[in-house]
N, C-alpha and C positions, 0 to 999 in steps of 0.2 A: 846338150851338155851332159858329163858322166862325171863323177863320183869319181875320185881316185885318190889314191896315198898321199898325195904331196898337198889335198885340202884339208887333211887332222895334224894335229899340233907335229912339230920335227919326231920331240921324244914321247909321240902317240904312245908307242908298250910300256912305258912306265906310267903314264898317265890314267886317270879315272875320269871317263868322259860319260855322261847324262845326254841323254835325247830324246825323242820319240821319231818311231818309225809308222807309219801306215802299211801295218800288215792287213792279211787277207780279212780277221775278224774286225780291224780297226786300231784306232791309234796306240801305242804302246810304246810304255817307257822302257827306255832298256840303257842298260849300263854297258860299256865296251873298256874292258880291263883284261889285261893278260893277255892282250892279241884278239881276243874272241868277243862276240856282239852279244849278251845274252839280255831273255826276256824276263825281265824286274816286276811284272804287272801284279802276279800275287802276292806279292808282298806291299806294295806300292803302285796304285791304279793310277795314279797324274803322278805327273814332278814335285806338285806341291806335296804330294803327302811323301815324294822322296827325299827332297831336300828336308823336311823337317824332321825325319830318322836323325838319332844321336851320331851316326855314322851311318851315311848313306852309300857309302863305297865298301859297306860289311853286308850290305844285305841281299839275299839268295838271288837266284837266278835263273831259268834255262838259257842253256846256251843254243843260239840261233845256231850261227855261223862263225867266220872266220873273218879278219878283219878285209883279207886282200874281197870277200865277195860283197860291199858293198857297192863294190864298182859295177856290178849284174844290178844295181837296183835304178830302179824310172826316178827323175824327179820327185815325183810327186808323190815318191815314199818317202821323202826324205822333210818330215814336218818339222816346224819350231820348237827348240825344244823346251819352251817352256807351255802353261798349258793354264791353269787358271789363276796365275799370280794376275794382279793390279800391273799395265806396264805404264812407266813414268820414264822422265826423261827431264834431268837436266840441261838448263842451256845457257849459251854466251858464259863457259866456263872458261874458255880459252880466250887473250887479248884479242887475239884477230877475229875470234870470232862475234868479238862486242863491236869491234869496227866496223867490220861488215852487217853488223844489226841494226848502228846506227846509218850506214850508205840506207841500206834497203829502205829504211823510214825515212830520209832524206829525202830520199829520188820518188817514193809515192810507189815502190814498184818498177820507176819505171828504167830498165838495163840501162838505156843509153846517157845517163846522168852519173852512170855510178864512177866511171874511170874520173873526172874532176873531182867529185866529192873524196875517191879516195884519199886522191893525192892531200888532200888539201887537212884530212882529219887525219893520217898519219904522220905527215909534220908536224900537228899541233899537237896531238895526243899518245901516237904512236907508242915514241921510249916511255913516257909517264904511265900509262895504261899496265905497260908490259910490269914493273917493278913495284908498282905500289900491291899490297896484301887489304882483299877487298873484308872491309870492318873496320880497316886500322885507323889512328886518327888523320897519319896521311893522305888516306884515300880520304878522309868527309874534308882536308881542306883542299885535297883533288876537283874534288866535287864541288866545292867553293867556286875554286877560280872558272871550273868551267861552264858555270853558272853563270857568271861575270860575262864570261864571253860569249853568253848565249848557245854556248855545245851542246846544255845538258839534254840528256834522253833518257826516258825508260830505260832502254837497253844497257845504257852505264849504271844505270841504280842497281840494276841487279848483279853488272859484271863486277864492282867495285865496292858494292855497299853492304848492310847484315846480312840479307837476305839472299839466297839462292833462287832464281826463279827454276821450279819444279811445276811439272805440267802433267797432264796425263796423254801417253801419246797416243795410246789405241785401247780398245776393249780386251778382257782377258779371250784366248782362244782366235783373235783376229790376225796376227800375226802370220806372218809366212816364213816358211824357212828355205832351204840350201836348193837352188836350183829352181823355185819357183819365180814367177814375173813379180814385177816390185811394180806397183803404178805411182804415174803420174796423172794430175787432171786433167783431163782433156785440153783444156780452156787456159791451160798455166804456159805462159812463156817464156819462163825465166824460172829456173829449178837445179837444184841439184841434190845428189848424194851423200850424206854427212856419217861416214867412216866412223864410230862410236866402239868403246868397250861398255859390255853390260853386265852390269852384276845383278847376281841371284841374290835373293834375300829371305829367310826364312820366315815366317809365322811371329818369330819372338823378335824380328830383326837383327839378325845375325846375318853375316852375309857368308856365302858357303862356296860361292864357285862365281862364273866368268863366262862371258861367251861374247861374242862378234855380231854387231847392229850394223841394222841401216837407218838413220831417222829421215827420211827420203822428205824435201823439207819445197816448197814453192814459195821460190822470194818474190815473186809479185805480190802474192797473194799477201802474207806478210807485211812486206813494204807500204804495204797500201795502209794497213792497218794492223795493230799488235791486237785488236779485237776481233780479225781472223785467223788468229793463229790455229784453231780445230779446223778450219779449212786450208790450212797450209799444213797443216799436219796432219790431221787423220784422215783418211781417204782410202779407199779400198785399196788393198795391197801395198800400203805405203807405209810399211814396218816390217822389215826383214830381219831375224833372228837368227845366229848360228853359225858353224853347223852342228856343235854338240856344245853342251855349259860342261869346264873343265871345274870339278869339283876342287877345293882347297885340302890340301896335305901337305906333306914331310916335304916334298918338291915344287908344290905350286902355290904362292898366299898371295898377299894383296899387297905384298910390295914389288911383285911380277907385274902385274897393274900399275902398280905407278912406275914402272922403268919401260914398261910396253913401247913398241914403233908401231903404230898402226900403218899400214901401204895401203895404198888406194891406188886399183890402176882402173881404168876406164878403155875399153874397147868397141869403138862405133863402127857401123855396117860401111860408112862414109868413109874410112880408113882413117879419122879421126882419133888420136891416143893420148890419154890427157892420164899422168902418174902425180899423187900427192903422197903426203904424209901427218900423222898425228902423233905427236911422242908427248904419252903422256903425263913425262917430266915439268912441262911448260904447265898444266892445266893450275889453276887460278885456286881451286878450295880445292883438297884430299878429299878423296873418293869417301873415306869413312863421315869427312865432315859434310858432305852430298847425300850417304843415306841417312846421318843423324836430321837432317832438314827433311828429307820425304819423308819421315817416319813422323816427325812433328809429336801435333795430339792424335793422328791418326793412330788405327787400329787395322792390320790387313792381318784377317785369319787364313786366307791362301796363299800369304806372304804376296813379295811383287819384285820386280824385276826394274831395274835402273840405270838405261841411257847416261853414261858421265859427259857427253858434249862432245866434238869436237874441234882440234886446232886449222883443219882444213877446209879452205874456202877458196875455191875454184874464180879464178878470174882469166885463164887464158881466153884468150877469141878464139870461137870456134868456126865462125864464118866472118863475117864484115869484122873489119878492124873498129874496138868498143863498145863491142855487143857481149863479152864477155863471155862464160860458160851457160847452157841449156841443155837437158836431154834429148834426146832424139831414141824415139821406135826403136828398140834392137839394141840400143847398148849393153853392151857386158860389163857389167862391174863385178869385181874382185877387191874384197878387204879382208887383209890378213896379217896378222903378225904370228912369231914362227911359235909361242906357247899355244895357242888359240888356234892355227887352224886358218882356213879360209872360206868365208862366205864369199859366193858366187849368185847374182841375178841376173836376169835379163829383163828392159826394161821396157813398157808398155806403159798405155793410159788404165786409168784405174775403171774407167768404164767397159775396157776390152779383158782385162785381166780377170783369171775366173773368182767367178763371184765368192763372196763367204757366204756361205750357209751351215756349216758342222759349229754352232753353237754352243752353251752351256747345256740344253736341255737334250739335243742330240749328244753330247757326249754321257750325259746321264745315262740315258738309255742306254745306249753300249752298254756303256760298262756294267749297269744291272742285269742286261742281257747273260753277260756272258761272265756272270757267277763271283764277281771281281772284289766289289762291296762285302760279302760276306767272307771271302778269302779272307781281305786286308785286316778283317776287324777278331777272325782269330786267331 
């Protein structure tokens, strides 16, 4: 897999794109404005101390290269580009995807239940789910009747009720970005890809730019129980970020986000091709009303980054007719919409995919190594 033009946003040259690269000394933020990749590190050593600059698209730079030569670069230069934010992830913000929360807890996990339970909650709940405004008083006598009829789930309370369920989906610095392997569990049957926009968010909770997720999600695991959701979520390489956070200005804000088409195309080695989408339009609470709930009584001084959900939820059969969607070794996924860019993975078990080890305390070192710390701070 290689890097090229047509994976950064359409109007990439007007745009202020944030990332970090794995150059020769180590990871480095760098800014890609005006056509050109420059290195941001002495002014700014992580993202987080970028994003929380008054203007982090004013701040100096050496210039690397040129835009067309990121295409010369290996995967594996090409990291997350966020770095020690808190990452969270919202979820069941979209209607379908409460439905599909409620199947998975139905079925126990288990695929071959889910085509019946579909059919059967989308008739009953379907149009009601989609139109009701979750808090209103609508939704709690929503919540009444399907009470009444024995519907009710966790997974509605949060699609439909005050509260947003907010989670943490990985550790800061665990994250993978553009081109690297996304896992799955070895042992998971039933899994898929969940096409997300993620917002950056600053120190003060300001939200400052945008970039492209994966929250790589195992409905068995899940189904089974909402008490293993860190097992159906976090897993080595099972958070994909990128491939650069397009910073907010004059051209890009957060009502780009909310008009967004996310595409999701899926490419198996099995000649298998499965294409979705996420338009933002549908999602259930405003992005803003998603980081006002993660922020809560919290306090994140390396700021954090935020998952808003998606509307796609993979049910084609990929093999036997109602076994629905699962990954397989080698899949290509691609999620992209045309401001943002496109993230690309390939997909693996999370026990094959290389391991994390460049942690908090390995990234310390660097960067004290290499004079960084004392730059920034004059």
């Amino acid at each position: 897999m290689r890097f090229t033009s047509a994976m950064l946003p359409d109007d990439a040259v007007q745009a202020t794109l944030a990332g970090r690269l794995l150059l020769d000394e180590g990871p480095t933020p760098v800014l890609i404005r005006d056509g050109a990749v420059e290195d941001v590190s002495r002014a700014a050593p992580t993202i987080a101390d970028l994003v929380d600059l008054a203007d982090p698209a004013a701040v100096s730079g050496e210039r690397l290269f040129g835009l067309d030569e990121l295409a010369t670069l290996a995967p594996e230069r090409f990291l997350a580009p966020v770095d020690l934010q808190a990452v969270k992830a919202a979820g069941v913000t979209f209607a379908i995807s409460a439905i599909e929360r409620v199947i998975e807890e139905r079925a126990r996990g288990d695929f071959t239940q889910a085509g019946e339970i579909r059919n059967r909650l989308e008739q009953r709940i379907g149009g009601a789910i989609r139109s009701v405004v979750p808090g209103s008083e609508a939704a709690a006598r929503l919540k009444d009747a399907l009470i009444e009829d024995g519907l009710w789930s966790q997974y509605l309370e949060v699609a439909i009720g005050p509260d947003a369920e907010i989670f943490t989906k990985t550790a800061p610095l665990a994250s993978v970005g553009w081109g690297a392997a996304i896992g799955v569990r070895s042992d998971s049957t039933w899994n898929n890809p969940e096409p997300e926009v993620v917002l950056v968010v600053d120190s003060h909770g300001e939200i400052r730019g945008a970039t492209l997720g994966n929250d790589v999600n195992l409905r068995d695991f899940e189904g089974r129980s909402a008490l293993l959701l860190s097992k159906a979520k976090d897993n080595n390489a099972s958070c994909a970020i990128g491939p650069f956070v397009r910073l907010f200005d004059d051209i890009f804000t957060l009502d780009d986000v909310r008009s967004a088409v996310v595409e999701l195309e899926i490419a198996g080695s099995d000649g298998f091709r499965l294409r979705g989408q996420s338009r933002m339009s549908e999602i259930s609470r405003d992005p803003e009303e998603l980081v006002r709930q993660a922020m809560s009584e919290h306090h994140y001084p390396d700021g954090f980054v935020l998952f808003l959900g998606t509307l796609f939820a993979p049910t084609d059969d990929r093999d036997e007719p109602g076994r629905g969607f699962t990954h397989k070794i080698g899949d290509e996924v691609r999620i992209s919409t045309p401001k943002l860019g496109t993230l690309a993975n390939i997909v693996a078990t999370s026990r094959d995919a290389p391991a994390w080890e460049f942690g908090t305390r390995a990234l310390m070192r660097n960067l004290a190594a290499r004079g960084l710390f004392e730059e920034a701070t004059t």
